[in-house]
C-alpha positions as CSV (number, residue, x, y, z in Angstrom):
1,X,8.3,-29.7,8.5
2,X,8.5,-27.9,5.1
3,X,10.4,-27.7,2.3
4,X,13.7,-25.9,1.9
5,X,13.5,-22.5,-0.4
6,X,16.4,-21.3,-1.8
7,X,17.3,-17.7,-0.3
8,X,17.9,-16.5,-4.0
9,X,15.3,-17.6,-5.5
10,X,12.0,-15.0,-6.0
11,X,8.5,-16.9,-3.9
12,X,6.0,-15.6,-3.2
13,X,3.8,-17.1,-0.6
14,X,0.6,-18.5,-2.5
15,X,-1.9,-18.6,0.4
16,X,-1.7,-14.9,0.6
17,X,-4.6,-13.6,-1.9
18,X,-1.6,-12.1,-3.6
19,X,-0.2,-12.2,-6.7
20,X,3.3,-13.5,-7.7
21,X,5.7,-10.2,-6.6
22,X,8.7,-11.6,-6.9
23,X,8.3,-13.9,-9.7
24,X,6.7,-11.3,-11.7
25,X,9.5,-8.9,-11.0
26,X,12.2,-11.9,-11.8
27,X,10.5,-12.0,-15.2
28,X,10.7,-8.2,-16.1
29,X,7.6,-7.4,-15.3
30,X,7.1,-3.7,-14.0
31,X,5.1,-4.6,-10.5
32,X,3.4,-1.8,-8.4
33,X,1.0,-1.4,-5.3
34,X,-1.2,0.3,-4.4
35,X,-5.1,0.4,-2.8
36,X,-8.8,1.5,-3.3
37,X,-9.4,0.6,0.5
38,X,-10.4,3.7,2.0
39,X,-12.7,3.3,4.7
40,X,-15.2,0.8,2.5
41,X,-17.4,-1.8,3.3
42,X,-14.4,-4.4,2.3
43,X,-11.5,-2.5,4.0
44,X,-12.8,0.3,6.9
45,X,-9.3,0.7,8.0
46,X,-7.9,2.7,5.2
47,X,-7.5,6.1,4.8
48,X,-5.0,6.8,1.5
49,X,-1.8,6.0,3.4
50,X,1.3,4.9,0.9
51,X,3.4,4.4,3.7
52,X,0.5,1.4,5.1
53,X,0.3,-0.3,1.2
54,X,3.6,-0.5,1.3
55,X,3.9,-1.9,4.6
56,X,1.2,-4.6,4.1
57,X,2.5,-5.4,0.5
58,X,6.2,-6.2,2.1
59,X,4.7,-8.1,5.0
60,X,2.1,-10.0,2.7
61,X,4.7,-10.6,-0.1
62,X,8.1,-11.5,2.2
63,X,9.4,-8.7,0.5
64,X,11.6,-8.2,3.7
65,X,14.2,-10.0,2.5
66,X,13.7,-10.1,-0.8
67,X,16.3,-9.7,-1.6
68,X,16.8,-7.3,0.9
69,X,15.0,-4.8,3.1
70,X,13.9,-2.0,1.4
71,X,14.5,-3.2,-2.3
72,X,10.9,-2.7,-3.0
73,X,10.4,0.7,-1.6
74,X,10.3,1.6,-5.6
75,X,6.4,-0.7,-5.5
76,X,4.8,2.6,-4.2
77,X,7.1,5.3,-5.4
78,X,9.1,4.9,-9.7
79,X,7.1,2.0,-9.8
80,X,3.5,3.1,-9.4
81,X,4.1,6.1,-11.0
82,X,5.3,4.6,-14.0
83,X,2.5,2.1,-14.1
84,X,-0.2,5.5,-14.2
85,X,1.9,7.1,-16.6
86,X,2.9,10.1,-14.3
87,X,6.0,12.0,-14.3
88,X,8.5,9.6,-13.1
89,X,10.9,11.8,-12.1
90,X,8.5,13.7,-9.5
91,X,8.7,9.7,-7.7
92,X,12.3,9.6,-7.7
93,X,14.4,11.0,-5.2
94,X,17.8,12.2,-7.6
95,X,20.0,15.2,-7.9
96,X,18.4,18.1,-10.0
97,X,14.8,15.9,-8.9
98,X,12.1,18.3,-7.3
99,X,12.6,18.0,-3.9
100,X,9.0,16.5,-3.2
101,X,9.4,13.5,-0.9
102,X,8.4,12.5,3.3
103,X,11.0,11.9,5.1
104,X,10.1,10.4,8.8
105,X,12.1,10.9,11.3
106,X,11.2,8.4,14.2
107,X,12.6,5.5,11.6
108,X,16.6,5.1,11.8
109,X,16.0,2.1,9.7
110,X,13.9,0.1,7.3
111,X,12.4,-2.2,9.8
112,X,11.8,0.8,12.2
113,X,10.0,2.8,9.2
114,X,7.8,-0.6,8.8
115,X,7.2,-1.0,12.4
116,X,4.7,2.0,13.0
117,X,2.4,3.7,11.1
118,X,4.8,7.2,11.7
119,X,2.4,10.7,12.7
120,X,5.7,12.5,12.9
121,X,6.4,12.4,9.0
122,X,7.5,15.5,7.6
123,X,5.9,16.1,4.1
124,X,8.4,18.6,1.6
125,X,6.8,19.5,-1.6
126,X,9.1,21.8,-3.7
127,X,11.6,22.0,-1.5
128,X,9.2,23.4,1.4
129,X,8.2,21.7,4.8
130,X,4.5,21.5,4.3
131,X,2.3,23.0,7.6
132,X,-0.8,20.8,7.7
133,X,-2.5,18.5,9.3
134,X,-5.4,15.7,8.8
135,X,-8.6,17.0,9.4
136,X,-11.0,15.7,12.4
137,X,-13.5,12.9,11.1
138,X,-16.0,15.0,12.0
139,X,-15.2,17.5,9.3
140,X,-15.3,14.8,6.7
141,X,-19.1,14.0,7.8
142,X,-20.6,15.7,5.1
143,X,-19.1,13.4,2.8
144,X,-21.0,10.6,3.8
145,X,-24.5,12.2,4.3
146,X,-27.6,9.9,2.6
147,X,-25.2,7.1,2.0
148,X,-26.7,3.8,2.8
149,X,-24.7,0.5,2.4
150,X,-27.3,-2.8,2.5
151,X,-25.4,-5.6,2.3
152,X,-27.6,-9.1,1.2
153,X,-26.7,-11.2,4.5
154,X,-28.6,-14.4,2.3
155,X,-25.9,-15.3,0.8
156,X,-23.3,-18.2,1.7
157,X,-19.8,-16.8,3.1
158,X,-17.2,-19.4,3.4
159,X,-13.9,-18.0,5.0
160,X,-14.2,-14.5,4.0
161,X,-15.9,-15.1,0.1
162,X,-18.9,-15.9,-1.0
163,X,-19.8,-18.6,-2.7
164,X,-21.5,-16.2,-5.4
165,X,-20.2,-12.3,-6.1
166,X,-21.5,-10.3,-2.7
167,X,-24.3,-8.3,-3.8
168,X,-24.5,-4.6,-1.9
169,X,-25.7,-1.2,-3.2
170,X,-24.5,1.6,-2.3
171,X,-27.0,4.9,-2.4
């Protein structure tokens, strides 16, 4: 059983680790996303992919339907550039707008373009298709040369925190 939630009104699911999307966005509150979780100790998964926040912040936050799909395509695009004071006009895709934006064509629709992660996106910049690729892990090597992460496995972890802030260095 639960309880009945109004399809109109903004929730947010509390057990998430998230904070209130909807609510905060129902109140006026400018609300962006975004991620520091590039392939850390925390998060090894990430690797700088807008298209992946977003993704997880609209599964995380039901922001599927809220109020409909892709309504909150603006978290990662106006809306985070706004919130880092950067030239919101080069986020928004508008007549007379530079023509810097991905378009990816495997998606026909929203729920398509949040299915997969999409290697066959075509990045414009200026108007231009851009001809590049990522580069082989291998080539990114030296960047983590004489790094050595020691994590103190003392402490107490109870489902995913500690019971005290995790103590790690990084050198």
């Amino acid at each position: 059983m639960g309880t009945a939630v109004d399809r109109d009104e903004p929730r947010t699911p509390l057990w998430r680790g998230l904070t209130l999307l909807q609510e905060l966005r129902a109140a006026g509150v400018p609300v962006a996303a975004a991620s520091d979780n590039v392939r850390d100790w925390w998060h090894p998964y990430g690797d700088y992919d807008i298209l992946a926040v977003w993704r997880e912040a609209v599964a995380m936050g039901h922001l599927d339907t809220a109020p409909c799909e892709g309504d909150w395509a603006d978290l990662v695009t106006v809306a985070a550039a706004t919130a880092m004071g950067g030239d919101v006009t080069a986020a928004a895709v508008a007549v007379g707008a530079p023509a810097n934006l991905v378009l990816f064509p495997g998606a026909r629709r929203f729920s398509e373009l949040l299915a997969r992660p999409h290697a066959d996106r075509l990045v414009i910049r200026g108007g231009k298709p851009q001809d590049s690729e990522l580069p082989p892990y291998s080539d990114l090597d030296d960047l983590m040369e004489g790094l050595v992460l020691t994590v103190d496995t003392s402490q107490v972890v109870l489902r995913g925190a500690t019971v005290e802030p995790m103590r790690y260095h990084l050198s």
